[in-house]
Backbone of each chain as nested JSON, in Angstrom:
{
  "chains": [
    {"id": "A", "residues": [
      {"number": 1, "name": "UNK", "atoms": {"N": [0.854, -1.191, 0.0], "CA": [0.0, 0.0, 0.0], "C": [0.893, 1.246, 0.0]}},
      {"number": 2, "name": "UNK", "atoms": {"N": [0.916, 2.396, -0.49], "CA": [1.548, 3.635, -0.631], "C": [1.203, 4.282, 0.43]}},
      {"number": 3, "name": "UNK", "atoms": {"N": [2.752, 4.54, 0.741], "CA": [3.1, 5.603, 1.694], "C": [2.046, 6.872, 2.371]}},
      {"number": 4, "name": "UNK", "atoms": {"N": [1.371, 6.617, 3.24], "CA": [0.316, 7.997, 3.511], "C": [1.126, 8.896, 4.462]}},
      {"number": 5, "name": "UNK", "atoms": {"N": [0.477, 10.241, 3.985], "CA": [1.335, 11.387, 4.541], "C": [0.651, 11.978, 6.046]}},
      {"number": 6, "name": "UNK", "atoms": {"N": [-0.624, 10.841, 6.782], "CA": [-0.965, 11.023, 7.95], "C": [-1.664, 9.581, 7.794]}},
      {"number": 7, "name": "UNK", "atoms": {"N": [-1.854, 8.783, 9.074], "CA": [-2.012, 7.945, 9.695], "C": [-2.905, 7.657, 10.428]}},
      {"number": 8, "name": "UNK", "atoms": {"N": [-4.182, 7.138, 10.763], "CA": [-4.458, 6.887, 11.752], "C": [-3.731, 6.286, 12.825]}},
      {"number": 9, "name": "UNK", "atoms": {"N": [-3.692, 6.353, 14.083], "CA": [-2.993, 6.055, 14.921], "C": [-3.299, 4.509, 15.212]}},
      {"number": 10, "name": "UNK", "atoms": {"N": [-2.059, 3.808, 15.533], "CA": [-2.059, 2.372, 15.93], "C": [-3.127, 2.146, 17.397]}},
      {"number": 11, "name": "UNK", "atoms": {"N": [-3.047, 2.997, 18.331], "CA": [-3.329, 3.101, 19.984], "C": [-4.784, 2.826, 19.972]}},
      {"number": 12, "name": "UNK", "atoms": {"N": [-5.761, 4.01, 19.761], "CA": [-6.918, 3.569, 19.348], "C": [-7.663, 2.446, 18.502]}},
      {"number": 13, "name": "UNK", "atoms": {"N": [-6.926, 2.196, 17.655], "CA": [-7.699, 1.356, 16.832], "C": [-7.473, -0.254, 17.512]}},
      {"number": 14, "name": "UNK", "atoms": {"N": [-6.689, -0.119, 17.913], "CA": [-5.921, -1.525, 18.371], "C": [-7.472, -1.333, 19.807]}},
      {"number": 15, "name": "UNK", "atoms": {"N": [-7.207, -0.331, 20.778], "CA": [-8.723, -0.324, 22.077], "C": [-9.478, -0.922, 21.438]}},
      {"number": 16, "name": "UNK", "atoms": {"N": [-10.073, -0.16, 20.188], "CA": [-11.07, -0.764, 19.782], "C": [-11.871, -1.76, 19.435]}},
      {"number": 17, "name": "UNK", "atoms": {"N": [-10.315, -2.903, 18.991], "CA": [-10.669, -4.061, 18.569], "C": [-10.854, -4.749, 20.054]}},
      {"number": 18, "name": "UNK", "atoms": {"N": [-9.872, -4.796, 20.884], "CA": [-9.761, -5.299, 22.597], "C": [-11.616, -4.747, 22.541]}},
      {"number": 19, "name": "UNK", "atoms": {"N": [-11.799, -3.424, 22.363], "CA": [-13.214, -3.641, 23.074], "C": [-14.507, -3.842, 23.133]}},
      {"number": 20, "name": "UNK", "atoms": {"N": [-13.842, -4.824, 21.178], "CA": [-14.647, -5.148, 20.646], "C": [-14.634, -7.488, 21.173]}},
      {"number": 21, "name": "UNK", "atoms": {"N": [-13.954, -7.189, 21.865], "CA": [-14.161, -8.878, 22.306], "C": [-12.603, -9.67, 21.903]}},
      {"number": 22, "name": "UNK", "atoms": {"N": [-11.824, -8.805, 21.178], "CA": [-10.679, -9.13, 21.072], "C": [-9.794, -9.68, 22.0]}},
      {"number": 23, "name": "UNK", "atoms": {"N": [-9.652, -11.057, 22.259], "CA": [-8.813, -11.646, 23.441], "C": [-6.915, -11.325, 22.88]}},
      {"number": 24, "name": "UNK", "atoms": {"N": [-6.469, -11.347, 22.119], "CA": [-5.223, -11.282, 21.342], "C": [-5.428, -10.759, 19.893]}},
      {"number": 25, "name": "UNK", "atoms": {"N": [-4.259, -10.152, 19.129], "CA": [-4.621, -9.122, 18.252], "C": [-3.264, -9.206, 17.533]}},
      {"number": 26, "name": "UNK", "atoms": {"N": [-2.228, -10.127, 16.524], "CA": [-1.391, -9.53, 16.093], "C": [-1.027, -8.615, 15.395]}},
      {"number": 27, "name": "UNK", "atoms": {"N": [0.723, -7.84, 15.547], "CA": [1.071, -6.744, 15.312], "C": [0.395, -6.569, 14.14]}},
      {"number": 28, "name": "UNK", "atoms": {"N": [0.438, -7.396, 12.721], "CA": [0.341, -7.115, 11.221], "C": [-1.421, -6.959, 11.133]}},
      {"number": 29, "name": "UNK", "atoms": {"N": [-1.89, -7.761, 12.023], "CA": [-3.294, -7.239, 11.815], "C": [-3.633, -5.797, 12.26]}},
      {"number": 30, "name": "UNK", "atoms": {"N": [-2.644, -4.909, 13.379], "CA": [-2.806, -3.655, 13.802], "C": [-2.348, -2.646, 12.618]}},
      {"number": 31, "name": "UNK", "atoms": {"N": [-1.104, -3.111, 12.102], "CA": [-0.97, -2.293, 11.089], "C": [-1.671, -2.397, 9.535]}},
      {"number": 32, "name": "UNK", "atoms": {"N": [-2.133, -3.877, 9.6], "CA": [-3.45, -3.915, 8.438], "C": [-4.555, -2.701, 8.618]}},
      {"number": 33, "name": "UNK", "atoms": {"N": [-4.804, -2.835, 9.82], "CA": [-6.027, -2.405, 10.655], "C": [-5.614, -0.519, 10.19]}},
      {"number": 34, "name": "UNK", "atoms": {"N": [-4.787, 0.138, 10.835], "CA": [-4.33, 1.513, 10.34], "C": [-4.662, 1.519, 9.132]}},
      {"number": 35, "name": "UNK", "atoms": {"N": [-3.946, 0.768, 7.974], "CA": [-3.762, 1.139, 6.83], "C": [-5.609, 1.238, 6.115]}},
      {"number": 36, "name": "UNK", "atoms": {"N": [-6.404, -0.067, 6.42], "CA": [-7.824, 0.144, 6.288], "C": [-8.475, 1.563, 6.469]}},
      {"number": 37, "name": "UNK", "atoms": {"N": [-7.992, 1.393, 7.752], "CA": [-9.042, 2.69, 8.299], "C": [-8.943, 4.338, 7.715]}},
      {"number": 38, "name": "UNK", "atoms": {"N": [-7.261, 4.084, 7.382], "CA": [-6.269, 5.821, 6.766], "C": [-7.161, 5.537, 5.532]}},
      {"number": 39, "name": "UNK", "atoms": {"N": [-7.429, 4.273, 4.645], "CA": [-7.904, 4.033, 3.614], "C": [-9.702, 5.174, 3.488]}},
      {"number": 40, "name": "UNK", "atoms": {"N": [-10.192, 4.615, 4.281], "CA": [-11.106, 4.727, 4.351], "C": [-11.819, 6.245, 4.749]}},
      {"number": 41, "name": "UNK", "atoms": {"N": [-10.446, 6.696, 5.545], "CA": [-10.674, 8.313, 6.054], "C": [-10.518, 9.078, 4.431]}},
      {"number": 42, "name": "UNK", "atoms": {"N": [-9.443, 8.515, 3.89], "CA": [-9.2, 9.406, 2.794], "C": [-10.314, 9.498, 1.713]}},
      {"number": 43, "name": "UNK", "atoms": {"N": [-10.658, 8.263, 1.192], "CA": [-11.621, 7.874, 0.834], "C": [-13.5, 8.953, 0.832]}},
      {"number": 44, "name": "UNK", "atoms": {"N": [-13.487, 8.71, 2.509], "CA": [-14.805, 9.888, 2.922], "C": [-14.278, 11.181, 2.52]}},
      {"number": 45, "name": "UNK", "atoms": {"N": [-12.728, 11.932, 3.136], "CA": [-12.19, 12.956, 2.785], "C": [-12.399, 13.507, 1.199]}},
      {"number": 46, "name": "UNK", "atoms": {"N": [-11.54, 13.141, 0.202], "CA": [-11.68, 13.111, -0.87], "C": [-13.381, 13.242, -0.561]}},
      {"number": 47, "name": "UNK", "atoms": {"N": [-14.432, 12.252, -1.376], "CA": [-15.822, 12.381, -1.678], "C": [-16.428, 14.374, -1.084]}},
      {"number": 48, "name": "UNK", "atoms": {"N": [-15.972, 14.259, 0.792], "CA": [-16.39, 15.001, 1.577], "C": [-16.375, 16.679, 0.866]}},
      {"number": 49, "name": "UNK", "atoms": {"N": [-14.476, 16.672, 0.673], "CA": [-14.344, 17.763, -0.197], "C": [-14.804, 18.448, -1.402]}},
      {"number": 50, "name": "UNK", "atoms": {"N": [-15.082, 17.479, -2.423], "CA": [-15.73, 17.331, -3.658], "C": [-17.079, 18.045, -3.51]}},
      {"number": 51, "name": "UNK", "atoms": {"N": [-17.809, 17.397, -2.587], "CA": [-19.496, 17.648, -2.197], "C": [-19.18, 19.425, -1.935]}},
      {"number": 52, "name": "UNK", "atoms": {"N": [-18.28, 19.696, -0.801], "CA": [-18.537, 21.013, -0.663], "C": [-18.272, 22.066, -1.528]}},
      {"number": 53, "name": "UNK", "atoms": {"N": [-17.347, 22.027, -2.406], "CA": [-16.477, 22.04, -3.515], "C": [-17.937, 22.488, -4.184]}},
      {"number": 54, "name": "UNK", "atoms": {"N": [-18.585, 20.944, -4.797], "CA": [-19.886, 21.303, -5.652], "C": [-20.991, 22.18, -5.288]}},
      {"number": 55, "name": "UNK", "atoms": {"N": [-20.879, 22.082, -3.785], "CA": [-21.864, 23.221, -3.08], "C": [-21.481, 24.924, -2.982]}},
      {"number": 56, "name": "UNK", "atoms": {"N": [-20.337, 25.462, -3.692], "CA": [-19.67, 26.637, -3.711], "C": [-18.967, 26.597, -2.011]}},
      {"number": 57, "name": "UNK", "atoms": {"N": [-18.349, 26.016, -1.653], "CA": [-18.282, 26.665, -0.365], "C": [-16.662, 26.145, -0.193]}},
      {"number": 58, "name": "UNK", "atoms": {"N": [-16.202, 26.809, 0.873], "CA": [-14.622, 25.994, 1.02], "C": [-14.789, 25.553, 2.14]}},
      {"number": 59, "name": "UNK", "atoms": {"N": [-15.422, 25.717, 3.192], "CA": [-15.543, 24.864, 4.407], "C": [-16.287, 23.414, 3.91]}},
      {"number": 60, "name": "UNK", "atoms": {"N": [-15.31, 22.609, 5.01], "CA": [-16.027, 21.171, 4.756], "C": [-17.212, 20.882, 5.957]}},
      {"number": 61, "name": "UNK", "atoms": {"N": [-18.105, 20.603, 6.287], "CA": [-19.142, 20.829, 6.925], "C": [-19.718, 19.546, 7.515]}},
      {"number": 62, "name": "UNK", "atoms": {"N": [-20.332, 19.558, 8.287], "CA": [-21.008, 18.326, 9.075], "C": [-21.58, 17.661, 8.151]}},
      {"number": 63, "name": "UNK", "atoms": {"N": [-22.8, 18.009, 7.397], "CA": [-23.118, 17.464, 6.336], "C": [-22.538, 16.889, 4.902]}},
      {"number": 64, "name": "UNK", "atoms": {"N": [-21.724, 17.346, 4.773], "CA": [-20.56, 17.04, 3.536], "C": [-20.093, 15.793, 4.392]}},
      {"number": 65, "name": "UNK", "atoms": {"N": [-19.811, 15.411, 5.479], "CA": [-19.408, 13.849, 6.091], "C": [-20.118, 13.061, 6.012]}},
      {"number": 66, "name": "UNK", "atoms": {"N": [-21.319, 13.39, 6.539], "CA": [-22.495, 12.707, 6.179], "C": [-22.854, 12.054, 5.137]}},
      {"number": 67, "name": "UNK", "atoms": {"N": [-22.527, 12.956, 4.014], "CA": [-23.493, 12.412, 2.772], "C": [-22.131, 11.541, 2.324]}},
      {"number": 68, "name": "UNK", "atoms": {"N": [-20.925, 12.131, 2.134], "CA": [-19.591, 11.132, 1.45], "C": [-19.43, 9.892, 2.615]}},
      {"number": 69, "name": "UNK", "atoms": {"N": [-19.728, 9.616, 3.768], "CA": [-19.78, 8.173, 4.389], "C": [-20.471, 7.212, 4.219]}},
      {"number": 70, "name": "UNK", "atoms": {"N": [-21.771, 8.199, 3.284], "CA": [-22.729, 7.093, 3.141], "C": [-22.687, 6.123, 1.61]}}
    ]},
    {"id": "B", "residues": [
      {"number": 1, "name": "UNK", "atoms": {"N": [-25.715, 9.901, 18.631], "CA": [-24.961, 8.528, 18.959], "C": [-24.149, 8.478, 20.086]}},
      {"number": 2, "name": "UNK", "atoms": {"N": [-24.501, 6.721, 20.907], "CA": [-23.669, 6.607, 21.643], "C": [-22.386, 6.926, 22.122]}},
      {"number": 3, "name": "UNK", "atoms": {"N": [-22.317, 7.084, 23.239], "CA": [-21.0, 7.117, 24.13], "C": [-20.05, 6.514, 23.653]}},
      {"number": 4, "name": "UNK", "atoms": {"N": [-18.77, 6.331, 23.029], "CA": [-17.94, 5.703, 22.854], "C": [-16.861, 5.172, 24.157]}},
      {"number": 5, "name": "UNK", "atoms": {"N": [-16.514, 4.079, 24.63], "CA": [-15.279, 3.88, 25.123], "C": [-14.005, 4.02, 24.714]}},
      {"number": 6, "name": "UNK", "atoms": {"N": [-13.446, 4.144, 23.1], "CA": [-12.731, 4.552, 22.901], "C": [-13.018, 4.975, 21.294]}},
      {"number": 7, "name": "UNK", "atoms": {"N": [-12.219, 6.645, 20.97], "CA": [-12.536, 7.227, 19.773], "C": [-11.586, 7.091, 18.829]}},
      {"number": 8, "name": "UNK", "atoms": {"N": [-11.667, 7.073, 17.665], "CA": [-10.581, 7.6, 16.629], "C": [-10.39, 9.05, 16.996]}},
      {"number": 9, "name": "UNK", "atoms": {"N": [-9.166, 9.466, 17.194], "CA": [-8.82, 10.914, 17.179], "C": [-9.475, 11.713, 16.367]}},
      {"number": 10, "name": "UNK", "atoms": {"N": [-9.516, 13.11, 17.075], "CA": [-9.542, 14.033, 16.385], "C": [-8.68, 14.889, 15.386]}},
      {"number": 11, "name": "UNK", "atoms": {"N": [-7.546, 14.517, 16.076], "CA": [-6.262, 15.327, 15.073], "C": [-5.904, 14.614, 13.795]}},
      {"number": 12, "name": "UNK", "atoms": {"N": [-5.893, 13.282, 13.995], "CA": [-4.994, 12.657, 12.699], "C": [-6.263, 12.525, 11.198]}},
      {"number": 13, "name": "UNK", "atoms": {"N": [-7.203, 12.475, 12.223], "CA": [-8.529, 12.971, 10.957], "C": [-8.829, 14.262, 10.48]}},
      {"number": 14, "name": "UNK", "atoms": {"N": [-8.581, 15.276, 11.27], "CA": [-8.212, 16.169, 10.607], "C": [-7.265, 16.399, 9.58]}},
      {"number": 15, "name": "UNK", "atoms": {"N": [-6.229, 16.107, 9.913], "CA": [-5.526, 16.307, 8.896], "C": [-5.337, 15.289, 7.344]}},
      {"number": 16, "name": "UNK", "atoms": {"N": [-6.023, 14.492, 7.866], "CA": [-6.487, 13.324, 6.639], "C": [-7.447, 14.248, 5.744]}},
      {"number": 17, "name": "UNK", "atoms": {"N": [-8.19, 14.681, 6.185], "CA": [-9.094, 15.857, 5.848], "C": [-8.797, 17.169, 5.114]}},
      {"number": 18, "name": "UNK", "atoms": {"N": [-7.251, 17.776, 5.424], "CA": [-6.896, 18.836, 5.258], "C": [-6.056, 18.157, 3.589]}},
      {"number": 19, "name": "UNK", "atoms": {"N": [-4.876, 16.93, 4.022], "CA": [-4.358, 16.974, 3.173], "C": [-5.393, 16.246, 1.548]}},
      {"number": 20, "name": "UNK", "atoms": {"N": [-6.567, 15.734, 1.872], "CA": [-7.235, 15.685, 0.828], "C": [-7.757, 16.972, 0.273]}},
      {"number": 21, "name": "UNK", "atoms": {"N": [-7.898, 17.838, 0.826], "CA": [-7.422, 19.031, -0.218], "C": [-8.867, 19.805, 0.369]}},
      {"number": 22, "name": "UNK", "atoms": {"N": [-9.105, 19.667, 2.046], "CA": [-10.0, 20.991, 2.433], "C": [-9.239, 22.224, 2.849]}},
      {"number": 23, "name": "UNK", "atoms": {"N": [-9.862, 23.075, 2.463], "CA": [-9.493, 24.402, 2.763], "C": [-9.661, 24.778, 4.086]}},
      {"number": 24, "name": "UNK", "atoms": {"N": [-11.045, 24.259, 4.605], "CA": [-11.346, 25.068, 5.84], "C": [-12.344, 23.722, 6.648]}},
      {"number": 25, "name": "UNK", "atoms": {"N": [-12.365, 23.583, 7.914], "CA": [-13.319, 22.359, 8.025], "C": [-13.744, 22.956, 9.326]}},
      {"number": 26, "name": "UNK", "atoms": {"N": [-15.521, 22.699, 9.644], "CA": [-16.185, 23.247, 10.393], "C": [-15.716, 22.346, 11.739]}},
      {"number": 27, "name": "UNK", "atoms": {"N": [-16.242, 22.576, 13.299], "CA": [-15.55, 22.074, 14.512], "C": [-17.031, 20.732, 14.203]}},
      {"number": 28, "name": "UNK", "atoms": {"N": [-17.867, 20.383, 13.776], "CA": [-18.949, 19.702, 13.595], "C": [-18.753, 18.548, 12.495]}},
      {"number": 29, "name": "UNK", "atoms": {"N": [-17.997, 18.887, 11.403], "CA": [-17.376, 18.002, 10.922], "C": [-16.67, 17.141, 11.402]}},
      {"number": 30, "name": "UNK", "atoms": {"N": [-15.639, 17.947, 11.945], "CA": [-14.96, 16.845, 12.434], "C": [-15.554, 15.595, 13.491]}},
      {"number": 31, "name": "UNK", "atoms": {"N": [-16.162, 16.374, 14.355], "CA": [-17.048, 15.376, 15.205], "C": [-18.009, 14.559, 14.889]}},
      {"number": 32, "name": "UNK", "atoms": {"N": [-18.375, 14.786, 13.573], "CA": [-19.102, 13.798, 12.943], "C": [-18.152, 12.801, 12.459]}},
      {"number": 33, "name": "UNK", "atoms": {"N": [-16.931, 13.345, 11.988], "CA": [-16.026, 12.196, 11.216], "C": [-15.394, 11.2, 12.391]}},
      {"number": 34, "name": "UNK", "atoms": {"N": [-15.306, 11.734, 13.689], "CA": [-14.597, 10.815, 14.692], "C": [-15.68, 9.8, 14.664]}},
      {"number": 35, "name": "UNK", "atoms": {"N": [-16.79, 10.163, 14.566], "CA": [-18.102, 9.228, 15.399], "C": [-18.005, 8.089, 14.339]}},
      {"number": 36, "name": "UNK", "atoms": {"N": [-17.907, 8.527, 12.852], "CA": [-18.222, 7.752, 11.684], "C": [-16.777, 6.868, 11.304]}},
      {"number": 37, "name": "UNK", "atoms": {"N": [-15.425, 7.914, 11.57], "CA": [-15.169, 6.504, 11.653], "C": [-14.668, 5.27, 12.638]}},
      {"number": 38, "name": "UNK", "atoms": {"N": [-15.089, 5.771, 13.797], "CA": [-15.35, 4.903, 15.88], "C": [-15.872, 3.737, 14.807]}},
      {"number": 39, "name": "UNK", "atoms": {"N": [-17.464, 4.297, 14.738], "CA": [-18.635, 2.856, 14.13], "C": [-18.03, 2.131, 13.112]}},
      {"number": 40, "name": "UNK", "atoms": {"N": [-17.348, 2.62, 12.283], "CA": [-16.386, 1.748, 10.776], "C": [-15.791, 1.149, 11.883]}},
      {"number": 41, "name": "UNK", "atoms": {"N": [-14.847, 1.464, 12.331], "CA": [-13.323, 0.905, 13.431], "C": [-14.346, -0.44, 13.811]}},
      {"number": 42, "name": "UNK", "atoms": {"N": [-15.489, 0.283, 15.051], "CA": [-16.113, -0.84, 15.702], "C": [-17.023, -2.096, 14.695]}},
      {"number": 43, "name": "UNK", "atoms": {"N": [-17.318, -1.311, 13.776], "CA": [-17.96, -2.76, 13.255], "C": [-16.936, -3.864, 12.006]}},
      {"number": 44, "name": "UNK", "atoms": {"N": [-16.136, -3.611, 12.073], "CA": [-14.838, -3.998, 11.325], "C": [-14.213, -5.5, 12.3]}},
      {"number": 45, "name": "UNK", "atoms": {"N": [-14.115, -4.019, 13.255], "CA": [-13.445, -5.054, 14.581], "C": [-14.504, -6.431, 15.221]}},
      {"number": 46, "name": "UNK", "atoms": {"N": [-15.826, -5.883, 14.907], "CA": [-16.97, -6.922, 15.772], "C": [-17.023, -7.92, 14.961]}},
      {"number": 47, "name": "UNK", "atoms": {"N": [-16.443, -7.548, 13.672], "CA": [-16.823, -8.79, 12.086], "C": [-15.344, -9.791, 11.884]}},
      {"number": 48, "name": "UNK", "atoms": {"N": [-14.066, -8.758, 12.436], "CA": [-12.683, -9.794, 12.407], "C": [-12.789, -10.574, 13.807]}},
      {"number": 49, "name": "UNK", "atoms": {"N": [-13.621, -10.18, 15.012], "CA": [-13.271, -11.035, 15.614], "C": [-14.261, -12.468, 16.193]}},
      {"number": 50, "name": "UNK", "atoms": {"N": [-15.682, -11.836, 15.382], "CA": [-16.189, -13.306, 14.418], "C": [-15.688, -14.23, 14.225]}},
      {"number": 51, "name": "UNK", "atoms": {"N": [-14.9, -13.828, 12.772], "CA": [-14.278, -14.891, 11.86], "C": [-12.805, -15.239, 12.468]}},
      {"number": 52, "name": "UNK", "atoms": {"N": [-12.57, -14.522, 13.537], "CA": [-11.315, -15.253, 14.203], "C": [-11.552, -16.194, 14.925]}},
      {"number": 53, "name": "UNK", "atoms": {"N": [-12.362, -16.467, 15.609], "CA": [-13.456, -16.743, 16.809], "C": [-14.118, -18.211, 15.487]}},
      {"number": 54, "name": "UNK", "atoms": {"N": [-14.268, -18.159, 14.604], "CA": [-15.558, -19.411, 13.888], "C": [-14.082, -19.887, 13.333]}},
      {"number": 55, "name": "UNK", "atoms": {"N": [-12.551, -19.22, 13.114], "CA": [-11.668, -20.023, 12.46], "C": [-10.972, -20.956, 13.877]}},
      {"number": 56, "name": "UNK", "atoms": {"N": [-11.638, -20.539, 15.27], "CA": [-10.966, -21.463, 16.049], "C": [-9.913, -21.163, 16.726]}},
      {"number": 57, "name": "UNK", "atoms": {"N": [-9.691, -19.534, 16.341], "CA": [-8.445, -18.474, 17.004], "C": [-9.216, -17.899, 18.247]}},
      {"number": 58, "name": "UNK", "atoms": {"N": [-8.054, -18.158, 19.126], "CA": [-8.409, -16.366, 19.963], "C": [-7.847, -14.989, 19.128]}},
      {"number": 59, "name": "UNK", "atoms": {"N": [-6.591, -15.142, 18.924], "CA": [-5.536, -14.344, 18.146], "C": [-6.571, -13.652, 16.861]}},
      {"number": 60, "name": "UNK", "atoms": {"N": [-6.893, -12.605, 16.964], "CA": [-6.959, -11.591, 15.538], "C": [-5.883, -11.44, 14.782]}},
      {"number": 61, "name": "UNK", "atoms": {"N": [-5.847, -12.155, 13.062], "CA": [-4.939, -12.668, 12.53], "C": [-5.251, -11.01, 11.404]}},
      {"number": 62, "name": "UNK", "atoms": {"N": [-3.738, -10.563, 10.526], "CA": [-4.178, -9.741, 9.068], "C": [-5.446, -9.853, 8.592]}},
      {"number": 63, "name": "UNK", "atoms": {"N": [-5.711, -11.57, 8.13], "CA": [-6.245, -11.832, 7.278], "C": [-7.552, -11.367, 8.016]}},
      {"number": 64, "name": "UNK", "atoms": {"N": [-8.48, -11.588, 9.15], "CA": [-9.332, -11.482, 9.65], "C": [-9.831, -9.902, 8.985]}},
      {"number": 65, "name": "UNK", "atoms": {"N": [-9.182, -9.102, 9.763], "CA": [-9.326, -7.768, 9.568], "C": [-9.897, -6.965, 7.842]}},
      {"number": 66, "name": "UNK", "atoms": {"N": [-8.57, -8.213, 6.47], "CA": [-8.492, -7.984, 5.772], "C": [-10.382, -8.508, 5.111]}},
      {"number": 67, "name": "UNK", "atoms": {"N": [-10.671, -9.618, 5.469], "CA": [-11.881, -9.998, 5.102], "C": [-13.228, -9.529, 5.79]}},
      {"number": 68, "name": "UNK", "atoms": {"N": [-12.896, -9.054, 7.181], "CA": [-13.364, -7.722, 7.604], "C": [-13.895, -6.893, 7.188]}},
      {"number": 69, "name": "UNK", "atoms": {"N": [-12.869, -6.307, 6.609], "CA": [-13.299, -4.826, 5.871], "C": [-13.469, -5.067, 4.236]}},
      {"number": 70, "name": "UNK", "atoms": {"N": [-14.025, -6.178, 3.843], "CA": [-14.182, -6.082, 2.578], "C": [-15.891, -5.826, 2.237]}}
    ]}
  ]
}
């Protein structure tokens, strides 16, 4: 996967899985796990921007998340 | 939406946000984007540790995560 220039953080995501019923969790699945999720931020990001973009505006807005997550 | 026990940050989504190319992002956005992607994180995590769990693991393996999030 290519180099991202911000990250979701390992710390949280790793809680998450623990508090999701996770008894053990290896390292490569934590850093699978980052790379998904950075995937996925960028992903809404990109769409998010676009929407507001098409709406004249330069702020990205509560609603512009909304509609690009869905 | 619920209380979370643990969040995806606020900062590193921001800037996931910024470097996809927003100009300006409201304080509501962002708090929508932590929440949206907590629930991605959490239901990712509730689905790898399923199929870790029906493969007969305690251990959350890559692959889990990877078929997870597909």
């Amino acid at each position: 996967m290519a180099r991202k220039t911000s990250l979701i953080p390992k710390a949280p995501v790793g809680r998450i899985l623990m508090n999701c019923g996770a008894k053990r969790v290896s390292a490569d699945a934590i850093d699978t796990f980052v790379d998904v999720m950075t995937d996925i931020a960028e992903q809404i990001s990109e769409q998010a921007v676009r929407i507001a973009k098409h709406s004249g505006r330069k702020t990205v807005q509560e609603g512009d998340i909304k509609l690009a997550a869905k």
